[in-house]
C-alpha positions in Angstrom: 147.0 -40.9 -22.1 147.3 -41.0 -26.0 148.4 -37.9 -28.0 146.1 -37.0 -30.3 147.1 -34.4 -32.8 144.7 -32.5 -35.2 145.1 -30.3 -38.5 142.5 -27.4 -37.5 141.7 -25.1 -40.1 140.8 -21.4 -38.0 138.3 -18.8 -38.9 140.9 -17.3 -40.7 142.1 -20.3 -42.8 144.9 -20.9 -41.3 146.0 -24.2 -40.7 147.4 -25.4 -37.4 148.3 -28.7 -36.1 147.4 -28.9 -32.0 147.9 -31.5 -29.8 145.8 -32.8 -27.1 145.1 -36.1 -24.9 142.5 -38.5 -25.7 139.4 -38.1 -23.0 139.8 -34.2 -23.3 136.9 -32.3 -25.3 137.5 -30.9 -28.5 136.0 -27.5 -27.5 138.0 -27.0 -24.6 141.1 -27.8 -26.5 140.3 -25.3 -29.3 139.7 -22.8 -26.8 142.9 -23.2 -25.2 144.7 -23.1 -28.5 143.1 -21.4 -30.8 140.1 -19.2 -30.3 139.0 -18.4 -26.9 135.8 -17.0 -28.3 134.4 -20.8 -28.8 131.8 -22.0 -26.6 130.6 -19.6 -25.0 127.8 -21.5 -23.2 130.4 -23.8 -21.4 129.4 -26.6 -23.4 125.6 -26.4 -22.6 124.6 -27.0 -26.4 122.6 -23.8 -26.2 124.8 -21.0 -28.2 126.5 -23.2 -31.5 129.5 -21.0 -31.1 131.8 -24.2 -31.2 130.6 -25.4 -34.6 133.5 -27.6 -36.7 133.4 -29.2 -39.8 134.7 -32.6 -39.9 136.8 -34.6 -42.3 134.3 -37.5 -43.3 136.9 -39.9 -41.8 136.8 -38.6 -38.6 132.8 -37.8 -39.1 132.4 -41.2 -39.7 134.0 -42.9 -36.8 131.6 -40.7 -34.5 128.5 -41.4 -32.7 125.3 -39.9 -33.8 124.6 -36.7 -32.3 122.4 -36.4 -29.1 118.5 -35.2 -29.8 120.1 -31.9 -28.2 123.1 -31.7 -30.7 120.5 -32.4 -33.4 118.0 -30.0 -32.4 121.3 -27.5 -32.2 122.6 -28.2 -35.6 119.0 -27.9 -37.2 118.5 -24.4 -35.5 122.2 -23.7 -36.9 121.2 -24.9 -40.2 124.3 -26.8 -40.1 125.9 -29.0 -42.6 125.6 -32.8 -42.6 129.3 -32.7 -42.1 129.3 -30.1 -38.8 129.0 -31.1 -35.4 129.8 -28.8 -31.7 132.9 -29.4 -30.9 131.7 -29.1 -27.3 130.1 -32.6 -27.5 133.0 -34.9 -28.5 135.1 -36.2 -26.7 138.3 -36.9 -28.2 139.7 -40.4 -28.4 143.0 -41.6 -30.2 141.6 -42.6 -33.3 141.0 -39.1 -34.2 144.6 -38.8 -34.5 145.3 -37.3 -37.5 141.8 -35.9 -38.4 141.1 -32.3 -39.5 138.6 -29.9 -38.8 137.3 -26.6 -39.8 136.1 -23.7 -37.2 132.7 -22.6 -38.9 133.0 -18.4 -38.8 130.4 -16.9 -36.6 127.8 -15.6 -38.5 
């Protein structure tokens, strides 16, 4: 499998650059490297504990949300930008791409 390496900027703005494989989730990557406190739900889309922000490159390349991420990032009142890092799956053209942890509010 592909490396995939990311600039991830964490709650406390530092900046890290992680590796992981394409075909693993972003959320369970980020937990294993950075913040253990994301996802909480296990990836259920039901706590919005693993919201990013994405650069609009890598934003771009994605697939629209699900009607469950949506309904997620409305409740959140999230940013067109944001998505839950528990719902993609990374693949290697998001090698490269940064991303933001949102702080927990």
């Amino acid at each position: 499998m592909a490396d995939v390496n990311l600039r991830i900027t964490d709650r406390a703005g530092e900046v890290r650059t992680i590796s992981a494989h394409a075909g693993d989730v972003l959320m369970q990557v980020l937990r294993d490297q950075i913040d253990l406190t994301l996802g909480t739900c296990g990836g259920a889309i039901s706590c919005g504990t693993c919201l990013v922000r994405l650069s609009p490159g890598w934003l771009g390349m994605l697939p629209a949300p699900s009607v469950d991420e949506a309904e997620m990032l409305e409740a959140l009142s999230a940013g067109a930008d944001c998505r839950l890092s528990c719902q993609l799956v990374l693949g290697s053209a998001a090698d490269g791409q940064q991303a933001t942890l949102v702080a927990a509010e």
